[in-house]
N, C-alpha and C positions, 0 to 999 in steps of 0.2 A: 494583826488586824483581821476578821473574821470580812472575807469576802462573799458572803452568800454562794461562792463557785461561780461568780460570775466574773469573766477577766475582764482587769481594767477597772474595775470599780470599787471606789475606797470611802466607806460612807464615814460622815463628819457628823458624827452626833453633837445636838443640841435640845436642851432643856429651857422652855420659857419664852415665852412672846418676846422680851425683847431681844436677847441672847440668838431667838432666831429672825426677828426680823432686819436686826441692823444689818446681817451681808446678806439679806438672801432681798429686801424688798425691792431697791432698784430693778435688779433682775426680772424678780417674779413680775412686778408693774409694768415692764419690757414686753409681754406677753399679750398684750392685751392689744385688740384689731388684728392679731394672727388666728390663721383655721390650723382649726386639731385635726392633723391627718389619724392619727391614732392613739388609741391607748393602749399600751404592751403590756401582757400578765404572765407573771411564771406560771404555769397551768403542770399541775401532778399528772402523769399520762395516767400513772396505774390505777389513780382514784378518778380522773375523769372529772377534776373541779381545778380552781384556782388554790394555789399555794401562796396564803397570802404572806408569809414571812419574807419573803422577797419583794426590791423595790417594783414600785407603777412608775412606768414610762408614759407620760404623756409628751409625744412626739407636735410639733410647731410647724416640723422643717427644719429649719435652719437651727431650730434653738430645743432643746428635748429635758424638760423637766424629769428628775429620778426621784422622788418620793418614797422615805421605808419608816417606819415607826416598829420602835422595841420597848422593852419591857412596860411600862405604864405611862412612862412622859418620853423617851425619847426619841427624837425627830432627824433625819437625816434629809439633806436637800442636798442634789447633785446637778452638774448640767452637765451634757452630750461627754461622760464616760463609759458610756451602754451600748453596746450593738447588739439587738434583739437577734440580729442573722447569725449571732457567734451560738455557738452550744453552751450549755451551761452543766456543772456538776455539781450537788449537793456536797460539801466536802466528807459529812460524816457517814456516808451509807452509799455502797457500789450499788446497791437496786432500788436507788430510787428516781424514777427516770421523770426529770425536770425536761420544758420546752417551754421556748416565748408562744404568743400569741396576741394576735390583737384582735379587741374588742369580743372578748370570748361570751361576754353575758351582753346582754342584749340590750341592758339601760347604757352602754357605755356606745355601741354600734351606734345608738341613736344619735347620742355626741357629733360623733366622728362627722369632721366637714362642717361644724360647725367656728362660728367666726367669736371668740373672749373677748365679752363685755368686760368681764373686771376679775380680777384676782382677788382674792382679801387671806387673811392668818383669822384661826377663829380659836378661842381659846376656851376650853371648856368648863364653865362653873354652875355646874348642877348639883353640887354638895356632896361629890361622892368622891372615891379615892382619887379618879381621874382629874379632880380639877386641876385647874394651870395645863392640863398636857395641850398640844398645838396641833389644829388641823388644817390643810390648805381647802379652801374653797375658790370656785369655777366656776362662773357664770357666764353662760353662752346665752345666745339668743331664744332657744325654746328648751334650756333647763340647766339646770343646776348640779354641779356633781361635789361632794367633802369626799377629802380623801383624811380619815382621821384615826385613832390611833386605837385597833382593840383589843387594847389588855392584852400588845406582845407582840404584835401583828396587825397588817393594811385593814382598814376597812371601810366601805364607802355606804353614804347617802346620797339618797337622790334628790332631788327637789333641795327647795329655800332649808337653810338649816333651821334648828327649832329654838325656843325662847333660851337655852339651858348655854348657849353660845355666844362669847362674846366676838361682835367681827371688829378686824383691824384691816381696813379698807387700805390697800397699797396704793 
């Protein structure tokens, strides 16, 4: 099993709103009236950006959601396997120099410290290859963050999602 070079963590791909909602929603619905102390990103040193092929850490405290999307629809959902303080290694490339980070882009700082209104799974049907793949959305008090799947890799929106999304309120 391909570990991103992060120890300790072993992602359980799933495919499909319900396939991911039946173990993951208790949980995820668990989350909600806790503050996001942080969001964690694998951050490329030598490019100086986020390496989105690695999971998002949205840290709780006590409970720490792992988040990674692969090829077109599939979804991994982890809890508190991650230690952002461990090092990390690309497994296929000695110079490629990976580091955690939190809250590296600035719409995610804003987040941080804020108290989850509601979780929901949002499932994408805009008519394109992507449909059925699954994104998680977060709704805080002054915004909204989807962490959804693109085309191979994490990727986020800010704000309310848009009309092309279907939500499955946890």
């Amino acid at each position: 099993m391909f570990d991103f070079g992060i120890v300790g963590y072993r992602p359980r791909w799933l495919r499909g709103i319900e396939a991911v909602a039946r173990p993951h929603d208790p949980r995820l619905a668990g989350l909600v009236g806790r503050t996001l102390r942080h969001v964690w990103l694998v951050w490329d040193l030598g490019a100086d950006e986020w390496f989105a092929d690695c999971p998002v850490l949205l840290d709780f405290g006590d409970e720490q959601v792992e988040i990674n999307h692969t090829r077109t629809d599939d979804l991994s959902i982890t809890f508190n396997s991650i230690d952002p303080h461990q090092p990390l290694t690309w497994p296929t490339s000695d110079g490629f120099q990976l580091a955690w980070r939190p809250e590296p882009i600035a719409q995610l700082e804003e987040l941080r410290g804020q108290e989850l209104r509601h979780a929901s799974l949002l499932e994408w049907a805009g008519g394109t290859m992507a449909d059925g793949s699954v994104a998680l959305g977060f709704d805080f008090l002054a915004g909204h963050l989807t962490i959804y799947n693109a085309l191979d890799e994490n990727g986020f929106l800010f704000g309310e999602p848009g009309r092309n999304w279907r939500e499955h309120v946890l």
